[in-house]
C-alpha positions as CSV (number, residue, x, y, z in Angstrom):
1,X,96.8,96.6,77.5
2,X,100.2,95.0,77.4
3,X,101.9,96.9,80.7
4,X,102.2,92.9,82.0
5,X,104.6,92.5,79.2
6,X,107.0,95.4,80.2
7,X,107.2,94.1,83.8
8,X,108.2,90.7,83.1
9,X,110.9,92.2,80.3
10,X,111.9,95.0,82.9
11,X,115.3,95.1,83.7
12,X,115.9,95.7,87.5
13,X,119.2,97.4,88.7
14,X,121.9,95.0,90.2
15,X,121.3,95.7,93.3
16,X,118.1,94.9,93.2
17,X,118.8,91.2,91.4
18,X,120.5,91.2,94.7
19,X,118.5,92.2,97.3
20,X,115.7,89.8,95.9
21,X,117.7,87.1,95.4
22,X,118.3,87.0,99.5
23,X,115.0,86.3,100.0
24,X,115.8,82.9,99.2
25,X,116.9,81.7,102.4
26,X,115.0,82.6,106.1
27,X,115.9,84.7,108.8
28,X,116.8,85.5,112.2
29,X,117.5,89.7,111.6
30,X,115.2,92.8,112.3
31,X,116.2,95.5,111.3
32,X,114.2,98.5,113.4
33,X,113.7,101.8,111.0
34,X,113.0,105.6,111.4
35,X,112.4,107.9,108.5
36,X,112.6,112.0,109.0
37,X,110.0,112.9,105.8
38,X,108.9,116.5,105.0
39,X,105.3,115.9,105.1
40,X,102.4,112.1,105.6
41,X,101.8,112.1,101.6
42,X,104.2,109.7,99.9
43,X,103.5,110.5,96.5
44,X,104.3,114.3,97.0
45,X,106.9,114.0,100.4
46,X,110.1,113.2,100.3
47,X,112.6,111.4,103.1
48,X,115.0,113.5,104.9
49,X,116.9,111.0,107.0
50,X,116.8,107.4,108.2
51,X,118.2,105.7,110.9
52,X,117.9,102.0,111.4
53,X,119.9,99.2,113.5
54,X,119.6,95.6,113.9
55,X,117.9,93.5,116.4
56,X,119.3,89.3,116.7
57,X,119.2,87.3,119.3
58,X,116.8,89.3,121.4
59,X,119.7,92.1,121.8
60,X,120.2,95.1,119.8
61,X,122.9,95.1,117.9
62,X,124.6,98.5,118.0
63,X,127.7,98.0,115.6
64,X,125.1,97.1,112.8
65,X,123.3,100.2,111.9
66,X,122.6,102.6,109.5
67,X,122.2,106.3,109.2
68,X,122.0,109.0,106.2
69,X,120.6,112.1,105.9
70,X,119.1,112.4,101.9
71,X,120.2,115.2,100.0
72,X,116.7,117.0,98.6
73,X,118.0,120.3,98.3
74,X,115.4,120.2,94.8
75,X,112.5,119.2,96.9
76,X,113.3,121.4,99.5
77,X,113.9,124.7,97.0
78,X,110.8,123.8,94.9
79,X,108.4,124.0,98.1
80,X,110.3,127.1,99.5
81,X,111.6,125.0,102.4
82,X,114.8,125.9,104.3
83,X,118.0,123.2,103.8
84,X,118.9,124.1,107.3
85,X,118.7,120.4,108.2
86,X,120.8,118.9,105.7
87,X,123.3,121.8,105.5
88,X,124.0,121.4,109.5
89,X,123.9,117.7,110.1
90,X,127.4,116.3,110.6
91,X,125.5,112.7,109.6
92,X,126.9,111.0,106.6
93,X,125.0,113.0,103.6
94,X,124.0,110.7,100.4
95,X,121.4,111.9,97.1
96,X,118.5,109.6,97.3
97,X,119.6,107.2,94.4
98,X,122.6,106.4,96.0
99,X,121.1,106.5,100.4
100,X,118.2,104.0,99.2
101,X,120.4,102.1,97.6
102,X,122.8,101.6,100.7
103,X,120.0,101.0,102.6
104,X,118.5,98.1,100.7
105,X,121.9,96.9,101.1
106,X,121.5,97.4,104.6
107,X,118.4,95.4,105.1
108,X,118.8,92.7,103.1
109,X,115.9,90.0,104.0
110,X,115.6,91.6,107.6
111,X,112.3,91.7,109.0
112,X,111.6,95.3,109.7
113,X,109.9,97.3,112.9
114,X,108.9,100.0,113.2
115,X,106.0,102.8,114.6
116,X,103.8,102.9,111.9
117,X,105.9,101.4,109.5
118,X,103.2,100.7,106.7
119,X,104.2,104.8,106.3
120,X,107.5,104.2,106.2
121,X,107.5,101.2,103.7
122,X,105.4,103.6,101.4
123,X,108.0,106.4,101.4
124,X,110.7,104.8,100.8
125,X,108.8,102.5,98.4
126,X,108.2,105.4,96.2
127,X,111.7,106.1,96.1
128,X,112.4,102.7,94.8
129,X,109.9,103.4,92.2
130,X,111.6,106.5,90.8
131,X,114.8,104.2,90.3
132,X,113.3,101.5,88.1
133,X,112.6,99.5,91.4
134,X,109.9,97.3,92.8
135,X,108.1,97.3,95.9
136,X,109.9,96.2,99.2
137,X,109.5,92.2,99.8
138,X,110.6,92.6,103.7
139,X,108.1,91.4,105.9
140,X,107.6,94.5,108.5
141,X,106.3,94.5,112.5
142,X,104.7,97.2,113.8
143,X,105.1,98.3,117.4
144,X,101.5,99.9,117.6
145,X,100.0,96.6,116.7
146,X,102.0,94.6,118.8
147,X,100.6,96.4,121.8
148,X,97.3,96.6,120.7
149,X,97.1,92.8,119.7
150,X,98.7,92.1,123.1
151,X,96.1,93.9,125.1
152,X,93.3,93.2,122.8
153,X,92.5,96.9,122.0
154,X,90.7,98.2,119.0
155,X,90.0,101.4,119.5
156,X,92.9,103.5,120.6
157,X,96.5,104.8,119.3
158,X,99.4,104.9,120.6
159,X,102.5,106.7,119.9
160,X,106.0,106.4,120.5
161,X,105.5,108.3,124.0
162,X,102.6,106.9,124.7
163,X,104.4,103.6,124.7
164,X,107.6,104.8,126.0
165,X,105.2,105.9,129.3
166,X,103.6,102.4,129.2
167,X,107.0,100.4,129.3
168,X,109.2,103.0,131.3
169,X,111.5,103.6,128.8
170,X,113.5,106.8,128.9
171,X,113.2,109.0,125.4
172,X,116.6,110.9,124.0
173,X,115.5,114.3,123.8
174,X,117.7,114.5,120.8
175,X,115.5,114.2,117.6
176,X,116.8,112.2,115.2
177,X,116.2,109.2,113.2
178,X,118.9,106.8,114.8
179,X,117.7,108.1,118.5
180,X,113.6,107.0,117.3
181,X,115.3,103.8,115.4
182,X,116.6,102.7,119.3
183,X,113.9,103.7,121.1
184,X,111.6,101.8,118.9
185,X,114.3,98.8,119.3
186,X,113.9,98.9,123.0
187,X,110.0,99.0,122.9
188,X,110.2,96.1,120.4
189,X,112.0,94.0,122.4
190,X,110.0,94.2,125.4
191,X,106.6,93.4,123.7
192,X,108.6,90.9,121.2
193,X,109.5,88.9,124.8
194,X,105.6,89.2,126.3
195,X,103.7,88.2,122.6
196,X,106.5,84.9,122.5
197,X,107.7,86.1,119.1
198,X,110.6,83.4,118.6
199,X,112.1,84.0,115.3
């Protein structure tokens, strides 16, 4: 009956005073995110990696990015999954506590893109939840829907190679959540420039 009570007495962690508190002022940053996850069910999955890099200006910028890879080793020995992943990636290696909060710090008040980012934002939302957090107040593009509201199309998906195909861009074979976060950059900036998105 009184759960409105203990959220507005709930005491957020710093750095999420801070984080909100940059949502104050506009912006010109996106910030283009890829999640690795172990399954598509938030409330049970967990996030193995995420890449992400900026986007100002109309140009990616390469020098501002972010990568971790999330140490689950007890979701991962729970499910009677193999830590191969996480035990050979040479990528900077973080618990999640610790990678989401570098990542929020990351973000800031970027507007995020991504392929089907509503899944994204869940994941890592439910993170945030399991430290005392809120929900993420970033205002998030997705690539999908840009290309369906540019062409006017209802009824059809389209994924990442699908796209790629459609705009002739050239796919890394390596798979990895930085290599997705710049392809998904590239496709963004080409259907950014033909829907007139001026931010």
């Amino acid at each position: 009956m009184f759960d409105w009570i203990k959220n507005i007495n709930k005491e957020y962690p710093e750095f999420w005073k801070n984080y909100v508190s940059k949502f104050e002022k506009r912006t010109s940053r996106f910030v283009v995110i890829s999640t690795e996850t172990t399954g598509l069910n938030p409330s049970k999955d967990v996030i193995l990696s995420i890449g992400a890099l900026a986007v100002e200006n109309n140009s990616i910028v390469v020098q501002d990015y972010f990568e971790v890879v999330l140490l689950q080793y007890k979701y991962l020995h729970d499910n009677g999954l193999s830590n191969e992943f996480i035990i050979e990636s040479s990528l900077p290696k973080l618990g999640e506590p610790e990678a989401m909060q570098a990542f929020i710090d990351f973000i800031g008040n970027a507007i995020l893109v991504g392929h089907r980012i509503h899944f994204d934002v869940e994941m890592i939302n439910e993170a945030l939840y399991k430290m005392g957090c809120s929900r993420l107040k970033n205002e998030a593009l997705d690539i999908e829907i840009m290309y369906r509201k540019l062409n006017d199309i209802t009824d059809k998906q389209f994924s990442v190679d699908d796209l790629c195909k459609i705009f002739k861009v050239t796919k890394s074979d390596r798979h990895a959540s930085s290599e997705d976060a710049y392809t998904i950059a590239l496709l963004f900036l080409k259907l950014k420039s033909r829907l007139n998105i001026n931010i």
